[in-house]
Structure formats: C-alpha cells, structure tokens
MMTF fields as JSON, N, C-alpha, C and O atoms, coordinates in Angstrom:
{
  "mmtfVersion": "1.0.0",
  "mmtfProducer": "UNKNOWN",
  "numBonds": 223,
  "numAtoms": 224,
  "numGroups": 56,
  "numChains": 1,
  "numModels": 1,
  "chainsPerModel": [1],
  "groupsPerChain": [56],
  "chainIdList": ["A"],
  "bondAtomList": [4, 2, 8, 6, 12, 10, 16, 14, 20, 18, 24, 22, 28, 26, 32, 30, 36, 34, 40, 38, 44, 42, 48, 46, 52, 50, 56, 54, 60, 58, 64, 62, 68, 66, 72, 70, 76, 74, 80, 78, 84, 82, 88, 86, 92, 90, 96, 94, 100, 98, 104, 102, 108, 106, 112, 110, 116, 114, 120, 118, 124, 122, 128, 126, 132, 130, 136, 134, 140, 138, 144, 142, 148, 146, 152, 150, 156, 154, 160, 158, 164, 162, 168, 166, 172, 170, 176, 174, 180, 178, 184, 182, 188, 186, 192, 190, 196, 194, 200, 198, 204, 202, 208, 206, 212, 210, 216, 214, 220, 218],
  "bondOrderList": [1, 1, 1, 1, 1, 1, 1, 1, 1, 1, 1, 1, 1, 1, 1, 1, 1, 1, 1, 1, 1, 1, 1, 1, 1, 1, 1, 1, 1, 1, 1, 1, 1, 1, 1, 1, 1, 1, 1, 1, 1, 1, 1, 1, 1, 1, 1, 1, 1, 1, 1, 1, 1, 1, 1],
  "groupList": [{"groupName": "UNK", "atomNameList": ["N", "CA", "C", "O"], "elementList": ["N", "C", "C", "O"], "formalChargeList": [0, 0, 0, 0], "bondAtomList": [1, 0, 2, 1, 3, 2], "bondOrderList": [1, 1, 2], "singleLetterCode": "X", "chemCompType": "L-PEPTIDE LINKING"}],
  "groupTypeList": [0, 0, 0, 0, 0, 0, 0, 0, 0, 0, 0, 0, 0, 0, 0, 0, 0, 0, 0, 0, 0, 0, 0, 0, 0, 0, 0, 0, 0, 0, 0, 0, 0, 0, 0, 0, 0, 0, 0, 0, 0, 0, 0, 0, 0, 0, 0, 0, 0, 0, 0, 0, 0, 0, 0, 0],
  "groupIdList": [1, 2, 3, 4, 5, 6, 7, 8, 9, 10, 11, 12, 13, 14, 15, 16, 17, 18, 19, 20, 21, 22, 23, 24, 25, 26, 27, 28, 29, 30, 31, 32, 33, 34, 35, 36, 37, 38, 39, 40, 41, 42, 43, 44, 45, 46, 47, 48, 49, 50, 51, 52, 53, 54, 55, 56],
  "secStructList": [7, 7, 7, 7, 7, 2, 2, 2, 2, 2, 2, 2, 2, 0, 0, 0, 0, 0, 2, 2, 2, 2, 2, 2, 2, 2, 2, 2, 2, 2, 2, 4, 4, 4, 1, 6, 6, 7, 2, 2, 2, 2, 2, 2, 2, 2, 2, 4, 4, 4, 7, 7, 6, 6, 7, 7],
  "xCoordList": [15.938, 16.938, 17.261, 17.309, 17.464, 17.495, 19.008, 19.533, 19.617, 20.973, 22.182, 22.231, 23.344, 24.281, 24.853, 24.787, 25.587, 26.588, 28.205, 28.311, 29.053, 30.277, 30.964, 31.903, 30.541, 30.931, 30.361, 30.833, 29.046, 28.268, 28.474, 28.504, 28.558, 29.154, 30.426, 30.393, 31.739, 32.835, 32.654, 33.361, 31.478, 31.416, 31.033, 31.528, 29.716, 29.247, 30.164, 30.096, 31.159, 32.282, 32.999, 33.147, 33.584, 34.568, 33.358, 33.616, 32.528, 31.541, 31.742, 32.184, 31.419, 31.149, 32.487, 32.503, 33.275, 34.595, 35.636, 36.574, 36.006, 36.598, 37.104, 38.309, 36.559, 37.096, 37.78, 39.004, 37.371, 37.664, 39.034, 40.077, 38.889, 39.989, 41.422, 42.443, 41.437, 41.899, 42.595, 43.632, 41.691, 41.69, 42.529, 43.307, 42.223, 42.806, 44.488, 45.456, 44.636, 46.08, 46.471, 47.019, 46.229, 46.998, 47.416, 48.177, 46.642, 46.822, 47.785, 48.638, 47.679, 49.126, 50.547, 51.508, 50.565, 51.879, 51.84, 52.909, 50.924, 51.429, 51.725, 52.253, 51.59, 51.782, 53.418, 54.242, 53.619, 54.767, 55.985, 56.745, 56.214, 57.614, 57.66, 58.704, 56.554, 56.133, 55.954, 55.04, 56.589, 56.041, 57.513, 58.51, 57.645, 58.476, 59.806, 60.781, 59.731, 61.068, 61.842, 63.006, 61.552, 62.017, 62.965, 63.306, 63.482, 63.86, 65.078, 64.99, 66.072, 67.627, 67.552, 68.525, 66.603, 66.296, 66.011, 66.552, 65.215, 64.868, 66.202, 66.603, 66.783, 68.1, 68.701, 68.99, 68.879, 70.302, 69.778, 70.469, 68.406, 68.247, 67.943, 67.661, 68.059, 67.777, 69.283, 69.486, 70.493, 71.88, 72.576, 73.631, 72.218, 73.133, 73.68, 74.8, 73.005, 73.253, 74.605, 75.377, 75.064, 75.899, 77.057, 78.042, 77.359, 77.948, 78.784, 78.267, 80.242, 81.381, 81.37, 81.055, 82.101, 82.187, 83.052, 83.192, 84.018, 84.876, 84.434, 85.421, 83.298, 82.417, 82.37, 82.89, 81.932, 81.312, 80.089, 79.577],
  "yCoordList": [125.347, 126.007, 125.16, 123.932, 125.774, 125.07, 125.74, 125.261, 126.589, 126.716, 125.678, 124.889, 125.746, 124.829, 124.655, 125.691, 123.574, 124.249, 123.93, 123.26, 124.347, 124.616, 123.186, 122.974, 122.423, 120.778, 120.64, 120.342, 121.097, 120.418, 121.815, 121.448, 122.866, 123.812, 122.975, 122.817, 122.367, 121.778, 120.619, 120.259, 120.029, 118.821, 118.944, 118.514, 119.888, 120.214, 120.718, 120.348, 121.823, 122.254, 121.127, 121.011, 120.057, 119.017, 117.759, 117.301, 117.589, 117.353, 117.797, 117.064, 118.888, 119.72, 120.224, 120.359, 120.381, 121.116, 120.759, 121.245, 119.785, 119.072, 118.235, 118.441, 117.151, 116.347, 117.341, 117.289, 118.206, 118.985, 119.797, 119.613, 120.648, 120.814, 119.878, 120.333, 118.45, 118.016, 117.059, 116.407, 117.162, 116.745, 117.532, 117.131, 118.963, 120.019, 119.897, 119.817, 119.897, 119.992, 118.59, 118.862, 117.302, 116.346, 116.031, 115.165, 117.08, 117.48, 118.583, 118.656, 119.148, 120.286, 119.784, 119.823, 119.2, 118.808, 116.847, 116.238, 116.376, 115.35, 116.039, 115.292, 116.92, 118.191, 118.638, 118.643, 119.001, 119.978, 119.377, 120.076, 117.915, 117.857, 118.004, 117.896, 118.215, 118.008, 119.693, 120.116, 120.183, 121.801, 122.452, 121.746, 123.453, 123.204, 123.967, 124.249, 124.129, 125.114, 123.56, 123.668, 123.069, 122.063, 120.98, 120.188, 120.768, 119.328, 119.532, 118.79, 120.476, 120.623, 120.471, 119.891, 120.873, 120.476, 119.078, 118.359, 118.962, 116.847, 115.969, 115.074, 116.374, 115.817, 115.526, 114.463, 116.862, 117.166, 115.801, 114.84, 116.106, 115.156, 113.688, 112.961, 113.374, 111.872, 111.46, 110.28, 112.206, 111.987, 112.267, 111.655, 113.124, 113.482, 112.067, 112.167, 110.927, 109.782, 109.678, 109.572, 109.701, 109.262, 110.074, 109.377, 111.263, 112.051, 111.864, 111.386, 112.226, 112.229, 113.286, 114.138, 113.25, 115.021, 115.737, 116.93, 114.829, 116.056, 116.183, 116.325, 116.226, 116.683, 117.604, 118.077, 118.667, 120.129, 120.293, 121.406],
  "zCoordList": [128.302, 127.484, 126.258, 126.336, 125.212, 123.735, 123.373, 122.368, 123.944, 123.416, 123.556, 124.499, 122.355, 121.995, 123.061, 123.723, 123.765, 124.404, 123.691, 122.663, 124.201, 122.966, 122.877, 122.109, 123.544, 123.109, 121.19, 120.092, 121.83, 120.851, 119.431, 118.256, 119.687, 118.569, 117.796, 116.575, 118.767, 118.215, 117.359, 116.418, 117.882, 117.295, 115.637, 114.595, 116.054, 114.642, 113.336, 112.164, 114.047, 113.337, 112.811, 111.594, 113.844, 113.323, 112.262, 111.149, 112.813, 111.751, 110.273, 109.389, 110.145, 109.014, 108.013, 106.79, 108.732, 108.215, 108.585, 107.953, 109.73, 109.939, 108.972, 108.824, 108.069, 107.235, 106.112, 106.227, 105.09, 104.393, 104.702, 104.074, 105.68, 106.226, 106.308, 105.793, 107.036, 106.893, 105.717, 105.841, 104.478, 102.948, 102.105, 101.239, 102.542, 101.814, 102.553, 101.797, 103.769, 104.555, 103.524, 102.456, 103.798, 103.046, 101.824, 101.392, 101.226, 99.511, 99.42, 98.535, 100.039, 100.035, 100.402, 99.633, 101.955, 101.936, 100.958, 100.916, 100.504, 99.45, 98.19, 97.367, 97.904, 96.495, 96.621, 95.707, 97.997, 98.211, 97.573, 96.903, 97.794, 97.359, 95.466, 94.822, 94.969, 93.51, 93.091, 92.383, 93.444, 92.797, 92.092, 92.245, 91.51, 90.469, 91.05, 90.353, 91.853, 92.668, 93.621, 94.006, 93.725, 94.688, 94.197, 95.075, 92.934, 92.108, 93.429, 94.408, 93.362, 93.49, 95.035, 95.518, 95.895, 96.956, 97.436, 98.276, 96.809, 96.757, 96.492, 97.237, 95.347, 94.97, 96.083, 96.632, 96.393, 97.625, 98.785, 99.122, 99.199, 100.371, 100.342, 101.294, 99.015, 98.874, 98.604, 98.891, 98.079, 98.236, 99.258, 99.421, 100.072, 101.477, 102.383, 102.885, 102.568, 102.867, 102.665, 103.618, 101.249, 100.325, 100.399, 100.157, 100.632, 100.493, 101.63, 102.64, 101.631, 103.008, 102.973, 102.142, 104.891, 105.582, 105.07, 105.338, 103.942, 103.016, 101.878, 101.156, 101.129, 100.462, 100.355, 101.366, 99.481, 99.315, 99.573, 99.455]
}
C-alpha cells in the first residue's frame, strides 16, 4: 500500500501552510493595535491604571 496515512497528510499540511498561516495570524494581531479606529481605545487602556474609582 502506497497511501498517506493522515499523520503524514498533517504533517505535510503543517509543513506547507503551516508557517504562512501562522505569519499571516502574527501580522494581523501585531497590526491591530495600529489601525485607524483604535487611537481612543489604546488611550483609554494605557491610562486606566491612573484613573480613581471616582473618575468618569
């Protein structure tokens, strides 16, 4: 018998498309906090530290 068996299908997959996949995911969320809807969001959570519970 000459067929794959599905170890070796996965491997080839994580082989092949595996790295890419995972290149493309770490470029998106390292992108995310940088996209143009987000400044007032970022703000807020790099000051919340700072802020007291009688705050607004």
């Amino acid at each position: 018998m000459t067929g794959h068996s599905f170890y070796e299908t996965l491997r080839h997959l994580a082989d092949s498309w595996g790295l890419l996949i995972m290149m493309l995911a770490f470029l998106v969320l390292a992108a995310w906090p940088f996209r143009p809807g987000a400044r007032q969001r970022n703000e807020d959570a790099a000051t919340m530290i700072f802020k007291d519970e009688n705050d607004g």
